[in-house]
C-alpha positions as CSV (number, residue, x, y, z in Angstrom):
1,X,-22.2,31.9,-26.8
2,X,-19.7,32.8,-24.2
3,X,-17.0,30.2,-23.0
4,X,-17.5,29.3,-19.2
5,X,-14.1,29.4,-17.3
6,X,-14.1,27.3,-14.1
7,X,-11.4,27.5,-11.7
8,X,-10.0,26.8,-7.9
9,X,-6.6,28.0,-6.9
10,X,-4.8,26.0,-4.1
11,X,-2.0,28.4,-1.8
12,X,0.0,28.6,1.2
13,X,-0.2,31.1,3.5
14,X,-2.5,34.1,4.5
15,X,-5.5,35.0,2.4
16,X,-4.1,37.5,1.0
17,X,-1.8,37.0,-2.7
18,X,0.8,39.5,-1.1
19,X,1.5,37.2,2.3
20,X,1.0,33.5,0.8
21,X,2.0,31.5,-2.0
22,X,0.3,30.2,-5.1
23,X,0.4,26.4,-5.4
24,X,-1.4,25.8,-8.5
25,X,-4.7,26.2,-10.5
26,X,-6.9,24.1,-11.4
27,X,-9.0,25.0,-14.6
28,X,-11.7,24.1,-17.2
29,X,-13.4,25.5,-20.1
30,X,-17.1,24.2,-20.5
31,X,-17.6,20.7,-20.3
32,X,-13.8,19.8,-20.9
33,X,-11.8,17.8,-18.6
34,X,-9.9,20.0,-16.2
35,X,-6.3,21.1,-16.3
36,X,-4.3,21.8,-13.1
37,X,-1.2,24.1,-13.6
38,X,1.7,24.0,-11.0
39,X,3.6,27.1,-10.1
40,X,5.6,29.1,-7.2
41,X,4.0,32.1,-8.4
42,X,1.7,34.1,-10.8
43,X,4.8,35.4,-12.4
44,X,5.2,31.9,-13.5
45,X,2.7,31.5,-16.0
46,X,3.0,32.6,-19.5
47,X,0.7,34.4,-21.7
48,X,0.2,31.4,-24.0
49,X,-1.9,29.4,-21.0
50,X,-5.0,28.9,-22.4
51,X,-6.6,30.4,-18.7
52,X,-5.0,33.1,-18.7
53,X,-6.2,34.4,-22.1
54,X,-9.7,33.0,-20.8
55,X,-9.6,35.9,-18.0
56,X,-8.5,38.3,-20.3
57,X,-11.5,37.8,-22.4
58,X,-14.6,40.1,-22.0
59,X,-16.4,37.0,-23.2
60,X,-15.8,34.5,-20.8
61,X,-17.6,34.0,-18.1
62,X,-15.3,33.0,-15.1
63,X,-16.6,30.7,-11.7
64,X,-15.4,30.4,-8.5
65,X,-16.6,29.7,-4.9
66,X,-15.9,33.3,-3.4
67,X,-13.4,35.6,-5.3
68,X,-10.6,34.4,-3.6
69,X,-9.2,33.1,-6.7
70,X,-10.0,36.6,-8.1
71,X,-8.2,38.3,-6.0
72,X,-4.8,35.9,-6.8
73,X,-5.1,36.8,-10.7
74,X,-5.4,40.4,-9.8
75,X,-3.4,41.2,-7.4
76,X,-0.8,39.0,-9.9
77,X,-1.8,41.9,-12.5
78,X,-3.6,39.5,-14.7
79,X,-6.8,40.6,-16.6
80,X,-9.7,40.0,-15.7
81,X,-12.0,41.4,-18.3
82,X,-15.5,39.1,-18.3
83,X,-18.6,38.5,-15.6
84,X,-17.0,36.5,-12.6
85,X,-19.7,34.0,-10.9
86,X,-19.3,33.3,-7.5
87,X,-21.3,30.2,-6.2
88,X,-21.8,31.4,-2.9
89,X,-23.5,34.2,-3.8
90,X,-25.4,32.3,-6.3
91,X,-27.0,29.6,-3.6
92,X,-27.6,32.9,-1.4
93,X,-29.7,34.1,-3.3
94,X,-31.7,30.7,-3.4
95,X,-32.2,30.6,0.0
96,X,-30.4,33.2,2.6
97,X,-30.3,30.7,5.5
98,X,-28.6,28.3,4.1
99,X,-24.8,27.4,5.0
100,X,-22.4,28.7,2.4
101,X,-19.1,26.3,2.4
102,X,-18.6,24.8,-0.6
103,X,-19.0,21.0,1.5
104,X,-22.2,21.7,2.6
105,X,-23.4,23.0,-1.3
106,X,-22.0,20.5,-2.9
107,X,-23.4,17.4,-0.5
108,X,-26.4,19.4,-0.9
109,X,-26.9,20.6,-4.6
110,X,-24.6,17.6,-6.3
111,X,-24.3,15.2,-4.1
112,X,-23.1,12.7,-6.6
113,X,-20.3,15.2,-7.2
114,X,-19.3,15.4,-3.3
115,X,-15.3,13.8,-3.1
116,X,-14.3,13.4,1.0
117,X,-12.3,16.1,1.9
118,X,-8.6,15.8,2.2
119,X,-7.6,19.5,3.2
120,X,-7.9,20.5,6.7
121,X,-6.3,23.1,8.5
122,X,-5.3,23.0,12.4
123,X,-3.0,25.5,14.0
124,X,-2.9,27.9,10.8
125,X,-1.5,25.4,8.8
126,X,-3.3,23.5,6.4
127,X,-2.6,20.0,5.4
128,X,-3.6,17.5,2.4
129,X,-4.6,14.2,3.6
130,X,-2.6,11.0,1.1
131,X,-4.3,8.3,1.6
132,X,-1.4,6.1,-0.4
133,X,0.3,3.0,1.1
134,X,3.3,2.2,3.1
135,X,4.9,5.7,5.3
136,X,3.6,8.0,3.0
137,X,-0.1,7.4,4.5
138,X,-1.0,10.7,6.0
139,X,-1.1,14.3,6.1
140,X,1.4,16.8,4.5
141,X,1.6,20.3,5.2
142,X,1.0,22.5,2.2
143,X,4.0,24.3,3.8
144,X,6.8,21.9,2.7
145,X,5.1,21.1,-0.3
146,X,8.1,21.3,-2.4
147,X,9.7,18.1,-0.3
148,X,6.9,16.1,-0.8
149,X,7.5,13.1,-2.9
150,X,5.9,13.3,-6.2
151,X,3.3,10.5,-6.5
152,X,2.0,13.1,-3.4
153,X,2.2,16.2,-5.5
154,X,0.1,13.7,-7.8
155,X,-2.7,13.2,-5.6
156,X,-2.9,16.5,-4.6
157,X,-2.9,18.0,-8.5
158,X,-5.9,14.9,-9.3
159,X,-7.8,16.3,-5.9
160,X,-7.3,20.1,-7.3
161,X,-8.7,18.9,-10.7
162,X,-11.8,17.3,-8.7
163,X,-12.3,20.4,-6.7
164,X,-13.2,22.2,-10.4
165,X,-15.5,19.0,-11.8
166,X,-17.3,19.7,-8.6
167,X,-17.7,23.2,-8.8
168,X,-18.8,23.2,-12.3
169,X,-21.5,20.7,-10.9
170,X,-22.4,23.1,-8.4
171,X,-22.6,25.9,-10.4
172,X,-24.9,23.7,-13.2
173,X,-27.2,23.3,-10.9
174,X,-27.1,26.7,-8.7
175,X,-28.1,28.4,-12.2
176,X,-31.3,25.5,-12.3
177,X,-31.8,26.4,-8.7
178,X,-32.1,30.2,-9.0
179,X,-34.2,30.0,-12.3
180,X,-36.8,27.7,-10.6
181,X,-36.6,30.0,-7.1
182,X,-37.7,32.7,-9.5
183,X,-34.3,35.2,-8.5
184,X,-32.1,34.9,-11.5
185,X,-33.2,38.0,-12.5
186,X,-32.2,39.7,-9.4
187,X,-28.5,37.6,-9.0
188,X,-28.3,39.2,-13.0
189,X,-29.5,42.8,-12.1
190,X,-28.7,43.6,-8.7
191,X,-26.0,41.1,-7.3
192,X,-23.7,40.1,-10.3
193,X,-23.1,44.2,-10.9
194,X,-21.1,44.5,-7.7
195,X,-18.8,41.8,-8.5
196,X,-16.2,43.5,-10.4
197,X,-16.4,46.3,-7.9
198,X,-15.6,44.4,-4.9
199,X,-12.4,42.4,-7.2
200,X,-11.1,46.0,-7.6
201,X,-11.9,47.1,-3.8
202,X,-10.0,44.0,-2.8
203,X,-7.1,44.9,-5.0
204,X,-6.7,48.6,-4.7
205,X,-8.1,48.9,-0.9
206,X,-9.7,51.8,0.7
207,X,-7.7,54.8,2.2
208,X,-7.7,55.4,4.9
209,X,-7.5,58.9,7.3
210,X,-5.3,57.3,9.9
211,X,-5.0,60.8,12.0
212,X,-8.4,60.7,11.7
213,X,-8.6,57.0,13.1
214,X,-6.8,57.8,15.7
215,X,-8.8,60.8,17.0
216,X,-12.0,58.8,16.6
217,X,-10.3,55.9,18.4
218,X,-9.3,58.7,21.6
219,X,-13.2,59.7,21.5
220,X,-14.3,56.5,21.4
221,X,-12.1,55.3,24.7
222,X,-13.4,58.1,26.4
223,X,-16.9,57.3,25.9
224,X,-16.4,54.1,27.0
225,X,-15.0,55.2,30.0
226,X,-17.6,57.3,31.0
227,X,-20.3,54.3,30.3
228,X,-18.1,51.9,32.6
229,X,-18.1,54.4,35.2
230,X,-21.7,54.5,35.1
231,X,-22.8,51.4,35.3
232,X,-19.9,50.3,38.1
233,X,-22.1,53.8,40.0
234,X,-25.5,52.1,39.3
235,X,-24.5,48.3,39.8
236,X,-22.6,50.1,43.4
237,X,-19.8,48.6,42.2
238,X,-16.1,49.3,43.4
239,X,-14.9,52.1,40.6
């Protein structure tokens, strides 16, 4: 039977691995209790961390909400060899009208599993909510994380490690969800096959033709320049 590897990656900056910062990562294997590892970057970790050998196994199966945390590991050059699970995809293909943020899910699916929510981001900068006592009540900015006073850096780690408990919740009951909606055989056979693919699109890219962009974005202005013209002439419009 092959292990389960959940995991939730908390970073600073864009959502991209090559413009932001990795915080830490938050990890469990089946039913364990989870593990949160701190770090400035992927480079960082070493081969001995029991998650990393997890991803490099063909036989683990690894969870997240969205492959954002995929894309960390890879573009990091770690393996990742086994099936990746994304929830989001999972309760889509329960019901395609339903909202897919991991709040919503989770209030909805588990909601004994829901924890308030104590990251919010305003002005493109995201901040953890401490709830502690005296001046440190509050919100830090994941920016100047490495001034924060540790019983913060605490609270944050024990709100990472709750982040995964949830997910594997969610994910428990997304695979109870789709069996009794009847589409687990379609998330197996025609949505789970595009995974890996779009974990490598996301790290290698597309290229691109840009001469070709650029004579395509020329056509296109001039087209649109025509149309404007026409409807300022049928509108009797000032040109």
């Amino acid at each position: 039977m092959s292990d389960v590897l959940f995991v939730d990656v908390e970073t600073v900056g864009e959502s991209h691995p090559g413009h932001g910062r990795l915080l830490m990562v938050g990890w469990a294997v089946n039913d364990e209790p989870a593990h949160v590892h701190t770090l400035g970057s992927l480079e960082d970790v070493g081969v001995h961390d029991e998650w990393v050998k997890h991803l490099a196994n063909p036989r683990t199966v690894a969870v997240s909400h969205t492959l954002y945390d995929a894309r960390w590991f890879t573009h990091g050059g770690y393996q990742v060899k086994g099936e990746w699970h994304d929830t989001r995809v999972m309760a889509w293909c329960i019901s395609e009208n339903t909202p897919l943020d991991l709040d919503w899910l989770t209030e909805h699916y588990v909601p004994h599993a829901r924890k308030e929510k104590l990251l919010h981001p305003r002005a493109g900068i995201v901040y953890f909510s401490y709830g502690g006592e005296n001046s440190d009540h509050g919100e830090w900015p994941l920016t100047t994380y490495d001034e924060w006073p540790e019983h913060v850096k605490a609270a944050f780690r024990d709100y990472n490690a709750g982040d995964v408990e949830s997910l594997r919740e969610l994910y428990k009951e997304l695979l109870r969800g789709m069996r009794e909606a009847e589409v687990y055989t379609y998330w197996r056979d025609e949505e789970l096959p595009f995974t890996p693919i779009l974990i490598a699109m996301e790290r290698n890219g597309l290229p691109i033709d840009l001469e070709k962009c650029a004579a395509l974005t020329t056509a296109i202005q001039a087209k649109r320049s025509d149309a404007e013209k026409g409807l300022r002439r049928l509108a009797r419009l000032p040109r």
